[in-house]
N, C-alpha and C positions, 0 to 999 in steps of 0.2 A: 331336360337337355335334348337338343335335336339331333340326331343319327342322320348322320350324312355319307354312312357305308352303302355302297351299291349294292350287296349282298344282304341277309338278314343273319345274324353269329346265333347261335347254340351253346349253349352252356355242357358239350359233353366232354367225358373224360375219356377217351380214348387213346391204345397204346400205338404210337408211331415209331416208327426209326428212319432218320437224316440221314443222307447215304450222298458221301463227298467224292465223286466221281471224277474230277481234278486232279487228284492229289494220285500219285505214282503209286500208291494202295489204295484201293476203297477202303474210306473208312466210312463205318455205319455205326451213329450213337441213337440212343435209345431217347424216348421223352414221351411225356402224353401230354395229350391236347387240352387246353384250359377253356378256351372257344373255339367254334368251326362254323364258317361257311361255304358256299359255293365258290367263292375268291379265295379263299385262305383260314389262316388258322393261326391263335395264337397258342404257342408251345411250352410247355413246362421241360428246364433243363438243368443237371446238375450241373452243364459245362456253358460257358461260355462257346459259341460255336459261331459265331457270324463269321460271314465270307461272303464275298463280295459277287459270287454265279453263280449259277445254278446246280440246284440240288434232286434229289430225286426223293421224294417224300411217300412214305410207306405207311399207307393206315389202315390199321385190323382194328374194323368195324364190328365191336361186339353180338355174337347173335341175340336176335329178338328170344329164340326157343333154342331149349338143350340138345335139341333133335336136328339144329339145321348148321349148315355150315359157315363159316366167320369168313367174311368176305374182305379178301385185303384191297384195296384201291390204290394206284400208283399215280404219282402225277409231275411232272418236272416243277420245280417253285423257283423262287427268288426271295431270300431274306432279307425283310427291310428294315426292322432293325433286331435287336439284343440288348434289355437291359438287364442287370438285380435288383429282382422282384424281392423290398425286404416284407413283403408279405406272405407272398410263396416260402421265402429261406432259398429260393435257386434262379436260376436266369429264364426271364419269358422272352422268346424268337418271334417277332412276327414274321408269319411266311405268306407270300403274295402267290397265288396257282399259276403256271404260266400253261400246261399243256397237261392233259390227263391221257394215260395211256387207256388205247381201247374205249370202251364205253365207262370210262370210269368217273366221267363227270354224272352223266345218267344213273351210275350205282348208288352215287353220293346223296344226288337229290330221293333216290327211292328209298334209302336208308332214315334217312330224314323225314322225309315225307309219313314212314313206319313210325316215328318216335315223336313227331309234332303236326299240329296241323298245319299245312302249306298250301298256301295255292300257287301252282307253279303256272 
């Protein structure tokens, strides 16, 4: 089959939380990532969560060594879609990256870069 992603996906599991900045409370659910690239990521959810703007996506990037510290990444996204995944048992979100705070696109890639061969 031919990948016609602009990005290359990663198979990691990583723990994020959805942070709905809309809504009259922040709300922030929890979820880990099933794949991730430099565009986006698809997400493992017990909830149904799609919504139609933007969200602020929160990923604690596992450390490589017990001695360093877990580097969290921020980034604004857009969810394009949300099915039930009856293979997972819960809902996968695809989320689209629209804006990284800070250098957080640069962390993303060096994180990756640590864990796979990349030629950026």
């Amino acid at each position: 089959m031919i990948e016609h992603r602009m990005h290359r996906r990663f198979p990691v599991r990583w723990p994020v939380a959805i942070v709905f900045d809309h809504a009259a409370e922040r709300s922030t659910y929890r979820g880990l990532t099933w794949d991730l690239s430099l565009g986006g990521a698809a997400i493992l959810s017990e909830r149904n969560l799609f919504v139609p703007g933007t969200v602020t996506l929160l990923i604690s990037v596992p450390p490589l060594y017990p001695d360093h510290r877990q580097p969290l990444i921020e980034v604004r996204a857009k969810m394009a879609y949300t099915v039930l995944s009856n293979t997972h048992d819960c809902f996968r979100l695809g989320i689209r990256f629209e804006q990284f705070k800070d250098n957080g696109e640069q962390r993303l890639l060096d994180c990756l870069q640590a864990r796979y061969e990349i030629i950026a």
